[in-house]
C-alpha positions in Angstrom: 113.6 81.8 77.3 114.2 79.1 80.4 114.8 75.5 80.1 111.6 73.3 78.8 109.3 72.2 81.6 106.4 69.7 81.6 104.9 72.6 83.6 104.5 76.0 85.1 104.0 77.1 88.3 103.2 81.0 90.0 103.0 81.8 93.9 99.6 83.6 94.6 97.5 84.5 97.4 94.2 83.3 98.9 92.4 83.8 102.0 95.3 85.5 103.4 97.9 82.6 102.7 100.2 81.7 99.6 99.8 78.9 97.1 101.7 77.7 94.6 99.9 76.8 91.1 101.0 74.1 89.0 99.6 74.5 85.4 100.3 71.4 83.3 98.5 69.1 80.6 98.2 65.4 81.2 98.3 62.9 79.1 95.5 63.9 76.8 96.5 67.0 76.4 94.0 68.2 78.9 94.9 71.4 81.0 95.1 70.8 84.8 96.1 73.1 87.7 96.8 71.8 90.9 97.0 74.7 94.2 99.1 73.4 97.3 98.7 75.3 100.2 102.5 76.6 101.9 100.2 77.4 104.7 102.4 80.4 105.0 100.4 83.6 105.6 100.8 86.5 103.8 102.9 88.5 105.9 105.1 85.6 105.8 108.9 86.6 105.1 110.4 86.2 101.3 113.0 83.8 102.6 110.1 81.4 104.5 107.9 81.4 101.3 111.0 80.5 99.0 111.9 77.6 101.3 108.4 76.2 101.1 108.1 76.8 97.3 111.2 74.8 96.5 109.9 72.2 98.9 106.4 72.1 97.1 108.2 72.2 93.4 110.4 69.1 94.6 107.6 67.1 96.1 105.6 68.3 92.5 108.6 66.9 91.0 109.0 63.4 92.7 105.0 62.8 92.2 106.1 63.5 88.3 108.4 61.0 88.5 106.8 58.1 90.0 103.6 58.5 88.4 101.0 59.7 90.7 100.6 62.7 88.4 100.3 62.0 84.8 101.8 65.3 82.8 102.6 65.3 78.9 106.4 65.6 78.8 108.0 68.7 77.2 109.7 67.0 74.7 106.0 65.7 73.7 104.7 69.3 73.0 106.3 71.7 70.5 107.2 75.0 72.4 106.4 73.2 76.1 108.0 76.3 77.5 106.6 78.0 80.7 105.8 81.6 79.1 104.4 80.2 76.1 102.5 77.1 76.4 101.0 77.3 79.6 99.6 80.5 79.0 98.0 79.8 75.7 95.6 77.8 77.4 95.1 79.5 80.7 91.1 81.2 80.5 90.9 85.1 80.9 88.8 84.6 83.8 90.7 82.4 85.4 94.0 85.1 85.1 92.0 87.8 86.0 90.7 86.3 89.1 94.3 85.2 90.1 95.7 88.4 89.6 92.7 90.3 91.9 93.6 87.5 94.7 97.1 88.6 94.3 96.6 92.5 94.5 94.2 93.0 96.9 96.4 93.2 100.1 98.9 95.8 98.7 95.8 98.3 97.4 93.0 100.1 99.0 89.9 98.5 99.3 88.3 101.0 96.8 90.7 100.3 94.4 90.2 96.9 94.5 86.6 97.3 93.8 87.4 99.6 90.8 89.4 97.3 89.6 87.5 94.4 90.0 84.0 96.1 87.8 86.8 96.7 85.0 87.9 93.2 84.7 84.1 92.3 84.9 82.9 94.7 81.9 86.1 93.7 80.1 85.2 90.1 80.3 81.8 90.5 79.3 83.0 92.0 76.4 85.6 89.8 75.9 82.7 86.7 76.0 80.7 88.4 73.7 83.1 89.4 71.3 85.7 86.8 71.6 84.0 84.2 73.2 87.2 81.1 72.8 89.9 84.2 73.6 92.6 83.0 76.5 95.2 84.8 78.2 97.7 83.5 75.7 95.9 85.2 72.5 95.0 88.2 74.2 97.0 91.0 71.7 97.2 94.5 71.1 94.1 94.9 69.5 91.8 93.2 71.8 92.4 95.9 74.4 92.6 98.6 71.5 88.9 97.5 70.3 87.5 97.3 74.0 89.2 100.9 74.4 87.5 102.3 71.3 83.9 100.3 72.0 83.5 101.8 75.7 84.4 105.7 73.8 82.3 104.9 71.0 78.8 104.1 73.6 79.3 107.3 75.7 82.5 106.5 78.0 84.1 109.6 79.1 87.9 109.7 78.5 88.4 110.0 81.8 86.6 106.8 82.7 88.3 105.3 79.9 91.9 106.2 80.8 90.6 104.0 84.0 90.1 100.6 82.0 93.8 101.4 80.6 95.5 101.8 84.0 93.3 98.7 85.4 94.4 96.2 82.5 97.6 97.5 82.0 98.2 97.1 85.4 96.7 93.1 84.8 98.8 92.5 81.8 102.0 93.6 83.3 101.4 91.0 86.4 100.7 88.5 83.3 104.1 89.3 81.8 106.1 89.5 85.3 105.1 86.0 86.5 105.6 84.7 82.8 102.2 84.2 81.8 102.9 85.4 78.9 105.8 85.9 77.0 105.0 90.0 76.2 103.2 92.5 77.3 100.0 92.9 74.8 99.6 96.0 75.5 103.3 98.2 74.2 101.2 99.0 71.0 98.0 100.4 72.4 97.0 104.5 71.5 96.3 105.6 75.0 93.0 107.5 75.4 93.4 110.7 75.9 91.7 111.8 79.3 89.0 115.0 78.8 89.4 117.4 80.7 87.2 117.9 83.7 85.7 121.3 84.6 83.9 120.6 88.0 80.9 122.3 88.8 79.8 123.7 91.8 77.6 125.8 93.7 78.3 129.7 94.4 78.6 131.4 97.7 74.6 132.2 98.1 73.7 128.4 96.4 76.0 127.2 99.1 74.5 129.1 102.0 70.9 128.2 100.4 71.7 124.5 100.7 73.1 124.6 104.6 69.5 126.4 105.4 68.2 123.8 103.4 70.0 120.9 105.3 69.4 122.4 108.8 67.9 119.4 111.6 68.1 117.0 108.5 70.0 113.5 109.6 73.2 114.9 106.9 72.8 118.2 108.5 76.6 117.6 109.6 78.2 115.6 107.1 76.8 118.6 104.7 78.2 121.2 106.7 81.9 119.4 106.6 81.7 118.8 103.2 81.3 122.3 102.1 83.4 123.9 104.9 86.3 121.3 104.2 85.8 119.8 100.8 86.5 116.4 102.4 85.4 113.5 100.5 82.2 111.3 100.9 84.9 107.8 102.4 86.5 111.1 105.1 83.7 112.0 106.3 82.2 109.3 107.6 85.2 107.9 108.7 86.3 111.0 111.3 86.2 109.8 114.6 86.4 112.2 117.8 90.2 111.1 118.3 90.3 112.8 115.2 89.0 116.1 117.0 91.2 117.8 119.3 89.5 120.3 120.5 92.1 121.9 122.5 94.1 122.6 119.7 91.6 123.3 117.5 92.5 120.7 115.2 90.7 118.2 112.8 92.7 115.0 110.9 91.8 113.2 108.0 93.7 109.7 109.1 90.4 107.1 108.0 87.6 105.9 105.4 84.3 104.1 105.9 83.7 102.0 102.2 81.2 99.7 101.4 81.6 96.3 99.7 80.6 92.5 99.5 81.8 90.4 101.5 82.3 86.8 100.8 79.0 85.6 101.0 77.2 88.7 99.2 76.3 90.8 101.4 77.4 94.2 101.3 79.1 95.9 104.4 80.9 98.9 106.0 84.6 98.4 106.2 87.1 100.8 108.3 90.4 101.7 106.0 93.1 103.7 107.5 95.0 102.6 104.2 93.9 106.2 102.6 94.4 107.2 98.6 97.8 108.9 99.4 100.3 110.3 101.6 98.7 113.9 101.3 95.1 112.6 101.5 96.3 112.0 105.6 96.2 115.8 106.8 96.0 117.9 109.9 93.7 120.6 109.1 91.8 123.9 111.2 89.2 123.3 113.2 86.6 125.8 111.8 84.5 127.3 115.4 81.0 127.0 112.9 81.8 123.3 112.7 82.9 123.0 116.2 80.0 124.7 117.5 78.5 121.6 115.5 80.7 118.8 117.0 80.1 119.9 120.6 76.0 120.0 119.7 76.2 116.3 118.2 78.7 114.9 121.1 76.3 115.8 123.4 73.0 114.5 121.6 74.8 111.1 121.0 75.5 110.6 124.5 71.7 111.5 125.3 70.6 109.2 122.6 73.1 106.4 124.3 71.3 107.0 127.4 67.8 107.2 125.7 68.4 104.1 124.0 70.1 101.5 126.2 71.1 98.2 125.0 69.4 98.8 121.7 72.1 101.8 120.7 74.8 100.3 118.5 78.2 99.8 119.7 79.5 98.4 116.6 81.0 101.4 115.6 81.5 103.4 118.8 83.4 106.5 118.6 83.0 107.0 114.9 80.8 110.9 114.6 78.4 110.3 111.5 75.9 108.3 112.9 71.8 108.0 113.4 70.0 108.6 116.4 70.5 104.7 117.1 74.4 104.3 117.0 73.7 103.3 113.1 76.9 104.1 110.5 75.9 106.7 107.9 76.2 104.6 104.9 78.1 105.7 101.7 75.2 105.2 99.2 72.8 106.7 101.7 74.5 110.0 101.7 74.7 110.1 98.1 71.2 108.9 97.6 69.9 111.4 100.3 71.6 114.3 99.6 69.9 113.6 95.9 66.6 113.5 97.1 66.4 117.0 99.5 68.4 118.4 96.7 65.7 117.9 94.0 63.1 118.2 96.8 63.9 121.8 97.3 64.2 122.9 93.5 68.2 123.7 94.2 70.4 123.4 91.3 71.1 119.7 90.9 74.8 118.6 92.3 76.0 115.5 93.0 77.3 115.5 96.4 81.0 115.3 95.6 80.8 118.6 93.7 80.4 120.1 97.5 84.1 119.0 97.3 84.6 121.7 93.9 82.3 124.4 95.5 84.5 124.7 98.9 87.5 125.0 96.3 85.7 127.6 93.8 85.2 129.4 96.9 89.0 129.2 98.1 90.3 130.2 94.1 87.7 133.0 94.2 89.1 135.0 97.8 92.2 134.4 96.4 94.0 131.2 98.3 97.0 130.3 96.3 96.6 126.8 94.4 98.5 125.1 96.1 97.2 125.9 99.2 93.8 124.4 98.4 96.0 121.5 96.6 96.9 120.7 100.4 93.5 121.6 101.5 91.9 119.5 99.6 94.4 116.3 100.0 95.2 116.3 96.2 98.3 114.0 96.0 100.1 116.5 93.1 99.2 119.9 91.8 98.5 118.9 88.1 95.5 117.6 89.4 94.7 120.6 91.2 95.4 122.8 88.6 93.6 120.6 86.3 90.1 121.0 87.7 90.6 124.2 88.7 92.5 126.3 86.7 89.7 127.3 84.3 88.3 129.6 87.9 91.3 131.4 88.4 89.9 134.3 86.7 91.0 136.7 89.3 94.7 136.1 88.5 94.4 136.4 84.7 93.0 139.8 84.8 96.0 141.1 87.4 98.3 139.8 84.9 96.4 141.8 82.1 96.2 144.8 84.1 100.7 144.7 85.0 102.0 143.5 81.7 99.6 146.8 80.3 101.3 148.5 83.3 104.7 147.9 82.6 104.5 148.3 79.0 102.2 151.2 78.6 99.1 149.6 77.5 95.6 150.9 78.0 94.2 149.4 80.4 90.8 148.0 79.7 87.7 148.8 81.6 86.9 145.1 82.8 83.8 145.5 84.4 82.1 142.9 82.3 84.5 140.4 82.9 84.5 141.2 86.6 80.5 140.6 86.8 81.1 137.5 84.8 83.2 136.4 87.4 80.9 137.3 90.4 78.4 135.1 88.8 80.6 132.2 88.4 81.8 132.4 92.0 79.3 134.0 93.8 82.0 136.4 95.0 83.5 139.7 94.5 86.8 139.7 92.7 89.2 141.4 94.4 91.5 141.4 91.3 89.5 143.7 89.5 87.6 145.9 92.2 90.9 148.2 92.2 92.3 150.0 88.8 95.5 151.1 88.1 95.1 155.2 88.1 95.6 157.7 85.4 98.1 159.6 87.9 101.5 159.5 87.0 102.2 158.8 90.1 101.1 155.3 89.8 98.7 155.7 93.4 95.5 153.6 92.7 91.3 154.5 93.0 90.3 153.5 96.3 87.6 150.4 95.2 83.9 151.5 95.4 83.7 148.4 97.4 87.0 147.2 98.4 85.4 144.6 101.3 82.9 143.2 98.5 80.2 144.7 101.5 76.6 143.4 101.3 77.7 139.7 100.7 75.4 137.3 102.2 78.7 135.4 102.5 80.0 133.7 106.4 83.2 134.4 107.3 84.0 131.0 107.9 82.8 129.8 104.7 
């Protein structure tokens, strides 16, 4: 434990420049915080911001001592100790908006907007539940019963496994800066995460939904989706630098989002800051979709010229956009691509499962899974594997048919199986279109349709 103080104080950050926070009582016993701007931005250098925070804590100190600022003494309160008392009294609200100031320029935009609807629904649960509760109280089971209500009203595990991270991730920023003197947390039974078995369209459902999309304003971003599996954010945010034609080349290097902004309104924001490492990636340019590229390059500049001063330049060299320079918005694609789904009677898909049905498509012809982990952008295999693995049919029945090889098994007739598959992926499985013959030889059938012929299937697809 440090030395008794008659307060605490944290560094923080706000509106892109650091604070210091005093948290003290005065006379009354009345909590008080005081912020004093270093007028340091954030990008400031460790050594400048301790300089001006031992300034700040010395000027704190000499208003202490002659009076201008009234604080109870330590030896006044029992336990006046900065982990302890200060943080007994310190609202949940008020921690949980310090710690989002204090996060947000070292995490995605996105993230910060996930965690910032976790700290919201835990707080309205927190005020309902435990309305006097502050950051000081906050134990074990608090989070444990907030955990177990969100399972216990339809949360997936999944979702759930979110809240833990977020709040975990809170708590531990709570203990570092000595909010609190432990980590409430150590005790908790972590939820369990449910496995995820995405769904997805087959390969005629897939070419059924391009025909379906075809002149329609998403025409495009549809296309790219189910050729590359990109997500919703990489889509909109290719640009044509992104495109080298030349090489025949397309790079995943930026994100459109939408948030608020400070006064409420909610906006388009450009992040180059993507999920991970292996989300930025080089990939193919596929000639279907650069047949597609060349065809909207050349309407946009007509458009440009149709429209004058009226087209929109805000976002000028950016590919997904309307007729009038307009950004395709996030929630418009997902609320549009809902609409001309039902519309059509297709099976209903949300538009990120165009994301599994490029993969199904990839596991069913046979690409290795850890090809399409890279494909796809997936920062490790397990999570690959993990919404995957459940379609790599093809590779379980070559394993039946060699271990019953090599140890003299009979070899099943899996022809049910095989059609079972077909229907999952929409594809022929190549596993199981050639049997092991009855020669002793060991020579193979030739396949009554090695080529899967008769396919309705594009060869780029």
């Amino acid at each position: 434990m440090k030395a008794s103080l008659p307060y605490k104080s944290i560094k923080t950050r706000k509106n892109g420049k650091w604070y210091i926070v005093f948290d003290y009582k005065d006379h009354s016993g009345n909590r008080k915080r005081k912020w004093v701007n270093t007028k340091l931005p954030e990008t400031c250098s460790k050594k400048a911001l301790k300089e001006a925070e031992e300034a700040i804590k010395a000027e704190f100190d000499k208003s202490i001592a002659e009076g201008e600022i009234a604080v109870k003494s330590a030896s006044a309160v029992p336990n006046a100790v900065m982990s302890d008392e200060g943080a007994s009294e310190m609202s949940l609200g008020d921690f949980f908006s310090e710690w989002l100031t204090h996060i947000k320029p070292n995490v995605a935009r996105t993230t910060h907007l996930c965690y910032r609807k976790i700290s919201n629904r835990y707080m309205e649960y927190i005020n309902e539940n435990y309305p006097e509760l502050t950051l000081g109280q906050v134990n074990h089971n608090h989070v444990q019963n907030f955990l177990n209500y969100k399972l216990d009203n339809g949360c997936k595990g999944s979702s759930v496994k979110q809240y833990y991270l977020a709040l975990h991730s809170a708590f531990a920023y709570a203990a570092k800066m000595e909010l609190i003197p432990k980590h409430p947390m150590d005790k908790l039974v972590v939820p369990r995460a449910d496995r995820h078995e995405a769904t997805f369209y087959n390969g005629d459902e897939l070419l059924e939904l391009l025909e379906v999309f075809k002149d329609d304003k998403l025409e495009l971003v549809v296309n790219i989706a189910a050729y590359y599996g990109l997500r919703r954010c990489e889509i909109l945010g290719l640009r044509w630098d992104a495109i080298d034609f030349k090489n025949k080349t397309i790079t995943v290097q930026r994100k459109i989002v939408s948030d608020y902004d400070d006064s409420g309104e909610m906006k388009l924001y450009v992040e180059t800051r993507l999920k991970t490492n292996s989300t930025r990636r080089t990939l193919p340019l596929i000639p279907h979709i650069e047949e597609m590229l060349l065809e909207k390059k050349k309407a946009d500049a007509q458009f440009k010229k149709t429209c004058g001063k009226s087209y929109n330049k805000e976002f000028d060299g950016f590919i997904c956009r309307d007729s009038l320079g307009n950004m395709i918005s996030p929630s418009y694609v997902t609320q549009h691509f809902h609409y001309i789904v039902t519309k059509s009677g297709l099976k209903h898909l949300r538009f990120q499962d165009l994301r599994h049905s490029c993969a199904s498509l990839l596991l069913a012809n046979d690409i290795p899974m850890k090809a399409i982990q890279e494909w796809l952008g997936h920062s490790n295999f397990a999570i690959t594997a993990n919404l995957y693995s459940h379609l790599e049919y093809n590779a379980k029945v070559s394993s039946a048919e060699t271990i019953a090889r090599v140890l003299g098994g009979k070899s099943e007739d899996n022809s049910d199986a095989d059609n079972s598959a077909r229907k999952t992926t929409g594809r022929t499985s190549k596993a199981t279109s050639k049997k092991p013959s009855q020669k002793s030889d060991g020579r193979k059938k030739k396949s009554d349709n090695p080529e899967g012929k008769g396919e309705s299937q594009r060869s780029t697809l």
